[in-house]
C-alpha positions in Angstrom: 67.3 70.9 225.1 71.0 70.4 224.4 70.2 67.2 221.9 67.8 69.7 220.2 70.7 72.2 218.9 72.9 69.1 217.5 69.7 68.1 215.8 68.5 71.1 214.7 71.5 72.8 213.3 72.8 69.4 211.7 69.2 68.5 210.3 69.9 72.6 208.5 73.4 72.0 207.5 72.3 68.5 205.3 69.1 70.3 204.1 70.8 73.6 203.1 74.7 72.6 202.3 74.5 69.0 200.8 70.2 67.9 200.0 69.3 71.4 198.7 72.3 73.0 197.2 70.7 75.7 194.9 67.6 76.5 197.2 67.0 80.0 197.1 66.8 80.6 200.9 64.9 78.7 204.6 65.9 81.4 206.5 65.8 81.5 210.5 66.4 78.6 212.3 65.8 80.1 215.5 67.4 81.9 218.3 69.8 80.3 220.4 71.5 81.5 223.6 74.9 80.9 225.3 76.3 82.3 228.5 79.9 82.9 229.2 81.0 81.4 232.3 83.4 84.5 233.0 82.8 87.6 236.0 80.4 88.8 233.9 78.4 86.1 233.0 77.7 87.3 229.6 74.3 85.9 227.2 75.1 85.4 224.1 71.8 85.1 222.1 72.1 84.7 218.4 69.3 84.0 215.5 70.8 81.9 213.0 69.7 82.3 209.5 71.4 80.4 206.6 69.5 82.3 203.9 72.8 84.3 203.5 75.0 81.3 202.4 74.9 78.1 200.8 77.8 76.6 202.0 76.8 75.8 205.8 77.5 78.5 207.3 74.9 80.5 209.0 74.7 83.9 209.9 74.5 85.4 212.9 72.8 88.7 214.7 71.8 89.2 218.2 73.7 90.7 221.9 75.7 89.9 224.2 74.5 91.5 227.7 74.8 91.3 231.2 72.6 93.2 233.7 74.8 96.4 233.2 75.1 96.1 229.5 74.0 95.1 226.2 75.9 95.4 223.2 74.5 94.1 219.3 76.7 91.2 217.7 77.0 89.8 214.6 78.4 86.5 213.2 78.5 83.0 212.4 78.3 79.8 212.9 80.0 76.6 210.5 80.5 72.9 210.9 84.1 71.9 210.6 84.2 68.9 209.2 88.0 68.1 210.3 87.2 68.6 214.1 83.8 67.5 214.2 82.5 70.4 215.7 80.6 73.3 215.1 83.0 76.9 215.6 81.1 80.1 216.1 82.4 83.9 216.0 80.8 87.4 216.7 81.9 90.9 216.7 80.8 93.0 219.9 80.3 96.9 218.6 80.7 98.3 222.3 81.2 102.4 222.6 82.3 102.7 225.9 84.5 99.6 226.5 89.0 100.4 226.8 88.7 99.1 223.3 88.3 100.9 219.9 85.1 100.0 218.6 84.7 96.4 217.9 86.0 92.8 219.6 85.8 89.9 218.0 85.3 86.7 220.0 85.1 82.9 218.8 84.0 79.7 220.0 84.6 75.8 219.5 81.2 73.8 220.6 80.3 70.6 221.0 77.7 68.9 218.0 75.9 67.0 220.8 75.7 69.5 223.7 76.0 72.4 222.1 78.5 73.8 224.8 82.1 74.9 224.3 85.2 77.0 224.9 85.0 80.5 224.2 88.1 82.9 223.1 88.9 86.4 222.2 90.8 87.3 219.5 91.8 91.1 218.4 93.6 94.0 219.4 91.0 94.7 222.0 91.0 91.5 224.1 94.3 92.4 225.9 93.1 95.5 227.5 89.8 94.0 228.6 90.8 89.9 229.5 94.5 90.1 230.0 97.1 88.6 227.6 95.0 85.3 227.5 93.1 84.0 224.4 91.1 81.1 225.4 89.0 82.8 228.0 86.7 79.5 229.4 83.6 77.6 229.1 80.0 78.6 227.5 76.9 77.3 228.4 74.4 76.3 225.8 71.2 77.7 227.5 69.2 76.9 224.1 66.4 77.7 221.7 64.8 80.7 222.9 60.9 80.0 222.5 60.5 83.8 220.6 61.8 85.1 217.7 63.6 87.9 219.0 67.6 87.7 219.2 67.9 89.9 222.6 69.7 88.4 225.6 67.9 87.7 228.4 70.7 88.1 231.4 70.1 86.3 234.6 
């Protein structure tokens, strides 16, 4: 399962960003889910289309729930070519958090397991995680088999 996001998202990123430069658009490549290994144990599940952009980056949309919440997210996800590994960022639009509105979060992951650190990074983050940026580890949990980019908390 883990092998299958490296291959899958680097198999896109050589089609659509180097092989294919001027193709008009592939679209989804799937949904793929994460959970934060924080209190809450937050799923991250994300549909990554790169119809949006040439360049390798794809776009994002999907939630981020537990079992007491479920808030929509968008964002992306890139290869940095310097690190060697792919770096991921979403917005949370949440109404009733102690923030104003929106939170953005990001994440470094491994090309092979798909796994990483997650952080926080915004005016929000203080008031909700503490004065602390790099907020721990995420989970790949992988491709979900449907189409649909809800979270499926456990």
């Amino acid at each position: 399962m883990q092998r299958r996001f490296a291959i899958t998202i680097t198999m896109a990123v050589l089609a659509c960003g180097l092989l294919v430069p001027d193709m008009a658009s592939a679209g989804s490549l799937g949904t793929f889910c994460w959970q934060l290994l924080n209190a809450n144990e937050d799923v991250i599940c994300l549909n990554l289309n790169d119809s949006a952009s040439q360049a390798g980056i794809f776009v994002a949309a999907g939630t981020q729930s537990t079992t007491s919440y479920k808030y929509p997210i968008v964002g992306g996800v890139s290869f940095d070519e310097r690190s060697g590994s792919y770096q991921m960022f979403w917005t949370l639009y949440a109404t009733n958090l102690s923030t104003s509105g929106d939170i953005t979060f990001g994440a470094t992951l491994s090309p092979t397991s798909g796994s990483g650190q997650w952080y926080c990074g915004g005016a929000g983050c203080p008031r909700l995680f503490g004065t602390t940026n790099t907020l721990g580890p995420m989970l790949f949990q992988g491709l979900v088999s449907n189409s649909s980019p809800e979270a499926k908390p456990r």
